[in-house]
N, C-alpha and C positions, 0 to 999 in steps of 0.2 A: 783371796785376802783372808787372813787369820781374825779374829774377833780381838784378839791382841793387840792385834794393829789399830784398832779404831779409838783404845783408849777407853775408858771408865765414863760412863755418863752422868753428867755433873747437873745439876738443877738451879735453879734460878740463888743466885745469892747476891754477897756485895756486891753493889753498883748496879745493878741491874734496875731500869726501871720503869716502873709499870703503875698504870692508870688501871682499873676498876672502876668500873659504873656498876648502879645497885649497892652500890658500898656501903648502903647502911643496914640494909636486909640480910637476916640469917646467913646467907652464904658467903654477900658481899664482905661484910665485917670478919669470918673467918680466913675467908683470902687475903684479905690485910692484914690483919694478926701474925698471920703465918708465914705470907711476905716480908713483913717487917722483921719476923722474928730471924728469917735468914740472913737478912743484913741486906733486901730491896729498898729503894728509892720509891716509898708509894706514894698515889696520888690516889683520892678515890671521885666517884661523882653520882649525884642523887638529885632527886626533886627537893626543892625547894621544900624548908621546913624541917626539915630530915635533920639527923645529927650523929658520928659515930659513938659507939662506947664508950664508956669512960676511959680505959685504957688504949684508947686510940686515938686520945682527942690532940695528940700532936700532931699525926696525920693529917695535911689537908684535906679539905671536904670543897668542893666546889657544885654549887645548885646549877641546876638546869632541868628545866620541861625537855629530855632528848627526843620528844616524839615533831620538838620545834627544830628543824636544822641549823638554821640560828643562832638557839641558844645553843645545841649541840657541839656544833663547830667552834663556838665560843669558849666553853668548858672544856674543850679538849685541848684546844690552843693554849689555853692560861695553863691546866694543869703537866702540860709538853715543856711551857715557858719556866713554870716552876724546877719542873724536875732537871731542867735542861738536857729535853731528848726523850726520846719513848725507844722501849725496848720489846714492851707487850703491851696489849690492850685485850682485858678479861672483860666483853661485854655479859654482865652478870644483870644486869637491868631487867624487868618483866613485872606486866602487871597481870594476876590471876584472878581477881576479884567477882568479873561478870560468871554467873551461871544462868543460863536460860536455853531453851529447846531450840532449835533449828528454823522449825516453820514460822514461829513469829518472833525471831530476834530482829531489834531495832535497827536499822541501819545505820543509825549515828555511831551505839554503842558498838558496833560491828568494826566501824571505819575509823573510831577512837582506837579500839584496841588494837588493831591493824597496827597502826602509828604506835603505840606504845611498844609493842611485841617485834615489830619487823623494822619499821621503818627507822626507828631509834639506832637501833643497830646499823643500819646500812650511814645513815649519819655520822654515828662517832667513828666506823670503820674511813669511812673516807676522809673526813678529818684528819685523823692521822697516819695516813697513808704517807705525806711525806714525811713526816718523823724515824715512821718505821723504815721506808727507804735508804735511812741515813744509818741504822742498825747492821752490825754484822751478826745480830742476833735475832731478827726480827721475827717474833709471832703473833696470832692475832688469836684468842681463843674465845668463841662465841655459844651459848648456852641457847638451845633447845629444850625439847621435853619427848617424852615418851609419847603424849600423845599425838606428838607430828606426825609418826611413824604407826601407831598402834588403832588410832583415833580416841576419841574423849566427849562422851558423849554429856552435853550439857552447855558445852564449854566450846562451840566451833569456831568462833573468831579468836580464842586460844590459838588450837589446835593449827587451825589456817597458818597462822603468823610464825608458830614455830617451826612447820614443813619448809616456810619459806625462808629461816633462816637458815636449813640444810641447803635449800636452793643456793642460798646467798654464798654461803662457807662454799662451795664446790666453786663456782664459778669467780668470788676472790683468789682461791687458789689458783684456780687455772691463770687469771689474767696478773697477778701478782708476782709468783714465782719466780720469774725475770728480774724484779727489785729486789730476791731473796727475802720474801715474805711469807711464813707457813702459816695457813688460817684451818682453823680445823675449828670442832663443835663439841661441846659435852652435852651429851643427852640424859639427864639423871631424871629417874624415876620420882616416887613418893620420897621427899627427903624428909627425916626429922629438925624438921626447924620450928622455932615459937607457932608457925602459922600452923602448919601443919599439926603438931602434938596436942593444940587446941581445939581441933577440930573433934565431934561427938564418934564415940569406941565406935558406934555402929558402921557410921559409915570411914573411918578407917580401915576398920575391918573388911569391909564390903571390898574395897578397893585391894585391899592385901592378899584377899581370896585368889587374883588373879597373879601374883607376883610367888613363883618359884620356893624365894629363899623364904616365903611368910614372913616377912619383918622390911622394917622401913631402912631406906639409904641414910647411913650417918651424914653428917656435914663435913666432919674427917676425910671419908672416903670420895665426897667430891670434892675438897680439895687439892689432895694428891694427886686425884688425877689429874686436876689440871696443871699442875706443878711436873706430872710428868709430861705432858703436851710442851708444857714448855722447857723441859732440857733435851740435853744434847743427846738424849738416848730418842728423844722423837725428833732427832734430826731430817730422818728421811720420810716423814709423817707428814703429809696435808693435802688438802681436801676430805677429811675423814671424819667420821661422825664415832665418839667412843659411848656406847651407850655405860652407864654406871645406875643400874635398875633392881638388881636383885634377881635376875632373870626373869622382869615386868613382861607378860607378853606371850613367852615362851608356851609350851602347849605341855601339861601336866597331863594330863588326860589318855595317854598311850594305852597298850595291851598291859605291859607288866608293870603298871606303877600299884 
């Protein structure tokens, strides 16, 4: 078969549409922005309190604790009923906040962030698993991190909850793909967002030492990617983890560097 034959790949635009959770967080409010700006049907979803941009306040905004199934399934449903239909689900959601050593992390704080980081996600994914069934376009794109894969030392009930959301994206794939559902993962490294650019030079620094390109992932650049996750150019794409890091990880260190 000629590449001819497959036709141009076309990305998410009119009519398409798509729910976002974390939507009010650096990333989540760029993938609405930039959804919207195509001409998608977005929905976004946040904890309680939250609120998008100003320039997005047309957007709905629907609250929910997702690490509650509950209210999870709750917020997914109204913002399905809204849109009338789900086309993607960008779980952008995560909470980064806890930093603490290993040997005496708190069990609560441990099993809190568990539910924020993993369990949230498996929630709003099955939510709307029949919406997405109803799709001849359906994908599901869930965000990981680098230290699922690399480790993250400070931060291990992070770290745990993101491996398990590779866990998760593999094994949606597998049992999915029969209702023509593609679930796949953006893994992005240190991104420049408010949280981050705030944090003190040192220890950005510290952390950028390890990453290839020396410099931090735009918000741009994880965008797009996930914007290519979901066109028709990653048609044959899922179960797949796209790391977008900088070369976070990689081993600088060789004979001829």
């Amino acid at each position: 078969m000629e590449l001819s034959s497959v036709g141009p790949a076309t990305g998410p635009g009119p009519g398409v549409k798509v729910i976002v959770t974390g939507a009010a967080g650096g990333i989540g409010a760029a993938l609405i922005g930039a959804l919207a700006a195509l001409g998608c049907e977005v929905a976004g979803i946040d904890r309680p309190g939250t609120a998008l941009p100003g320039d997005l306040a047309s957007i709905p905004l629907f609250e929910a604790d997702l690490a509650d199934e509950t209210a999870a399934a709750g917020a997914v449903e109204g913002a399905v009923s809204r849109l009338g239909g789900l086309d993607c689900l960008i779980g952008a959601a995560a909470s980064v906040a806890t930093v603490h050593r290993a040997k005496s992390f708190s069990p609560s704080v441990f099993r809190q962030d568990i539910e924020s980081n993993l369990m949230s996600q498996f929630w709003t994914a099955q939510a709307a698993y029949a919406a997405l069934a109803e799709s001849s376009r359906a994908n599901l794109v869930l965000f990981s991190s680098t230290g699922a894969l690399d480790g993250l030392p400070g931060q291990v009930s992070y770290g745990a909850a993101k491996a398990g959301v590779l866990g998760l994206v593999r094994t949606l794939a597998a049992e999915w793909a029969d209702a023509g559902i593609r679930v796949n993962a953006i893994v992005p490294g240190l991104v420049a967002t408010p949280k981050v650019l705030s944090m003190p030079d040192e220890t950005r620094d510290r952390v950028l030492r390890n990453v290839a390109m020396k410099r931090l992932v735009e918000v741009d650049e994880v965008v797009a990617s996930v914007l290519f996750l979901m066109s028709s150019g990653a048609g044959a794409i899922t179960g797949q983890s796209l790391r977008v890091d900088g070369g976070a990880g990689i081993n600088t260190q060789g004979l001829y560097r």
